[in-house]
C-alpha positions in Angstrom: -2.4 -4.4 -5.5 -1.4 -3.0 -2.4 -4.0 -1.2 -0.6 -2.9 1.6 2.1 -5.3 2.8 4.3 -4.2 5.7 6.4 -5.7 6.4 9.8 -4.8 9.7 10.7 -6.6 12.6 13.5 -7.9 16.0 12.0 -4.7 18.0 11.4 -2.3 15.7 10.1 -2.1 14.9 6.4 -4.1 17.8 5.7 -2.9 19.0 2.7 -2.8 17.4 -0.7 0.9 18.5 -1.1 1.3 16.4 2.2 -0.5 13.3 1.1 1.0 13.0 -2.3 4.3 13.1 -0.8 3.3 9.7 1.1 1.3 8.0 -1.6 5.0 8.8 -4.1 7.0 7.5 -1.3 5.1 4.3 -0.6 4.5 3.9 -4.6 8.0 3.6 -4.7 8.7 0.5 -2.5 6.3 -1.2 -5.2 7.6 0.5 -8.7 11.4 -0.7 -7.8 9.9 -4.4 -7.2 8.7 -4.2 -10.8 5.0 -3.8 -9.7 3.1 -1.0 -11.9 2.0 2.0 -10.1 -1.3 2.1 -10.4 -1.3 -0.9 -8.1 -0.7 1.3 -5.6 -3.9 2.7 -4.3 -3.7 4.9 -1.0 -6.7 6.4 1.0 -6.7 8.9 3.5 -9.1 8.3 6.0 -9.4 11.4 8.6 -10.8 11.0 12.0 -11.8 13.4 14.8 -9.6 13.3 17.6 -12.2 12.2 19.9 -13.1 9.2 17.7 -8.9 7.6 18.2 -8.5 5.3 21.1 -4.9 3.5 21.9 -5.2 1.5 25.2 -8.5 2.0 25.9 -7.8 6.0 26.0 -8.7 8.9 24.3 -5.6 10.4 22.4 -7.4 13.5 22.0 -4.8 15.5 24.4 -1.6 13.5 23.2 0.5 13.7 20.5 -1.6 12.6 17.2 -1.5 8.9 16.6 -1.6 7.6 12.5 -2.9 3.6 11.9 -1.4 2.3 8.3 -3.3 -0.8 7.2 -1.7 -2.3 4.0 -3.4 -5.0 2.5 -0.7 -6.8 -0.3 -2.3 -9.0 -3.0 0.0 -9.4 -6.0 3.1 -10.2 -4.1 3.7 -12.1 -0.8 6.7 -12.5 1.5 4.7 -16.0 2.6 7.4 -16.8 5.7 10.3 -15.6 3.8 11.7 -13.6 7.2 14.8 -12.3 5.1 12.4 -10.7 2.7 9.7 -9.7 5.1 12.8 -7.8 7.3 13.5 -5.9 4.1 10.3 -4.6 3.5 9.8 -3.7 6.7 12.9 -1.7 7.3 12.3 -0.1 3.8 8.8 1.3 5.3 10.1 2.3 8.3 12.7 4.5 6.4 9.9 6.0 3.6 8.0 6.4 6.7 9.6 8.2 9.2 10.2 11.7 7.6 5.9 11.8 7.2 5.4 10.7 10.5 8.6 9.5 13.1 9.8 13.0 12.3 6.9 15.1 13.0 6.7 13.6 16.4 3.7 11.5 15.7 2.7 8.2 17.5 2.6 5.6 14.7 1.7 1.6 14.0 1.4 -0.5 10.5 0.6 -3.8 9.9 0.5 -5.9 6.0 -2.4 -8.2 5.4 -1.6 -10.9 2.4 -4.9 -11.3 0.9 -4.8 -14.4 -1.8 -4.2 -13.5 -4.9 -6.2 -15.1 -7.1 -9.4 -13.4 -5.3 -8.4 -10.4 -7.1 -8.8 -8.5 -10.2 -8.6 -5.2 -12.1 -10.7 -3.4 -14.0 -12.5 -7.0 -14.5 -9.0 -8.5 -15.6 -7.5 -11.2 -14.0 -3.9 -9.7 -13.0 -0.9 -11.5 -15.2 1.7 -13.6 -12.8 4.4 -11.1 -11.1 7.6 -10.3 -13.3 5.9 -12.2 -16.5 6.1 -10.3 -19.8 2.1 -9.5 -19.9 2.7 -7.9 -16.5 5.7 -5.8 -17.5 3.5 -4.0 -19.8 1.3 -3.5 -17.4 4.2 -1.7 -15.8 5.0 0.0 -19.1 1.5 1.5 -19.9 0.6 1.9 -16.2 -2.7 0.3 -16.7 -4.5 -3.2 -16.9 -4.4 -4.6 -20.4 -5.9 -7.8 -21.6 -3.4 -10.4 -22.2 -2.4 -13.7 -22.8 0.3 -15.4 -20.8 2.4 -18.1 -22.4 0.6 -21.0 -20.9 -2.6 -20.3 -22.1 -3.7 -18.6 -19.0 -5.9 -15.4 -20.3 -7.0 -12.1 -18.1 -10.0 -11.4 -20.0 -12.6 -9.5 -18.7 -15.8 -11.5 -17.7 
C-alpha cells in the first residue's frame, strides 16, 4: 500500500475537484505497475499558515509550501537506482501541474516500510504480480486467497 500524506497551508487543495485530481494522478503511478487501486490511500492534511515552518521561518507571507510523505509497503526499489530514478521522475511529472505549476514551494520523500508488517482488511497481502494479487487488481479489493505455495492470506 502506498500511503500519501499531503501537507498542504489553508487555500491550496481546497476543493474536492482539486484533490481527486491528485489522488487519480498519483493512483496511476501504482495501477500501471499492476498494483490495485485501492492500495492507494491519500490524506489531505490542511494546516494554518502560521503552523508551516521551512528553515526555521514562518511561510506565512511566502508563497504556500506543500510536504508529500509517501510511505510504500507492497513494493520496494531496495537500492535499485535505475528504478528508484524512474519513479522519481514519474512523480515529479504527475506532480508538477498540482503544484510546480501553481507556483507552490514543494518537497517529497518515500519511506519503505517492510512488508510483511502489513495487512488489509485483516488479510495478509498476496506476493506482488502473483495470480491471487492480480485479482486483487481485478475486483479492486482484498480477497482471501491461497498462493501456490501454501502461503494463505486469511484473516486472523
Amino acid at each position: 500500500m502506498p500511503l500519501w500524506l499531503v501537507f498542504h497551508p489553508e487555500g491550496t487543495f481546497s476543493t474536492p475537484q482539486e484533490k481527486q485530481a491528485l489522488a487519480a494522478d498519483i493512483t496511476t503511478i501504482y495501477t500501471s505497475a499492476g498494483l490495485p487501486a485501492f492500495y492507494v490511500v491519500m490524506n489531505f492534511i490542511q494546516l494554518p499558515p502560521s503552523s508551516i515552518y521551512v528553515g526555521g521561518e514562518q511561510t506565512r507571507e511566502k508563497k504556500p509550501f506543500i510536504r508529500f510523505v509517501a510511505e510504500h509497503i507492497a513494493v520496494h526499489f531496495e537500492d535499485n537506482k535505475a528504478r528508484q530514478d524512474r519513479v522519481l521522475q514519474k512523480i515529479d511529472q504527475l506532480l508538477k501541474p498540482h503544484v510546480a505549476d501553481k507556483g507552490y514551494d514543494w518537497e517529497y520523500h518515500i519511506d519503505e516500510t517492510p512488508r510483511g508488517l502489513w495487512k488489509i482488511q485483516g488479510l495478509v497481502p498476496p506476493p506482488f504480480q502473483s495470480q491471487a494479487e492480480k485479482k486483487w487488481f481485478e475486483a479492486n479489493k482484498a480477497l482471501e486467497w491461497e498462493g501456490e505455495d501454501g502461503e494463505v492470506g486469511a484473516r486472523i
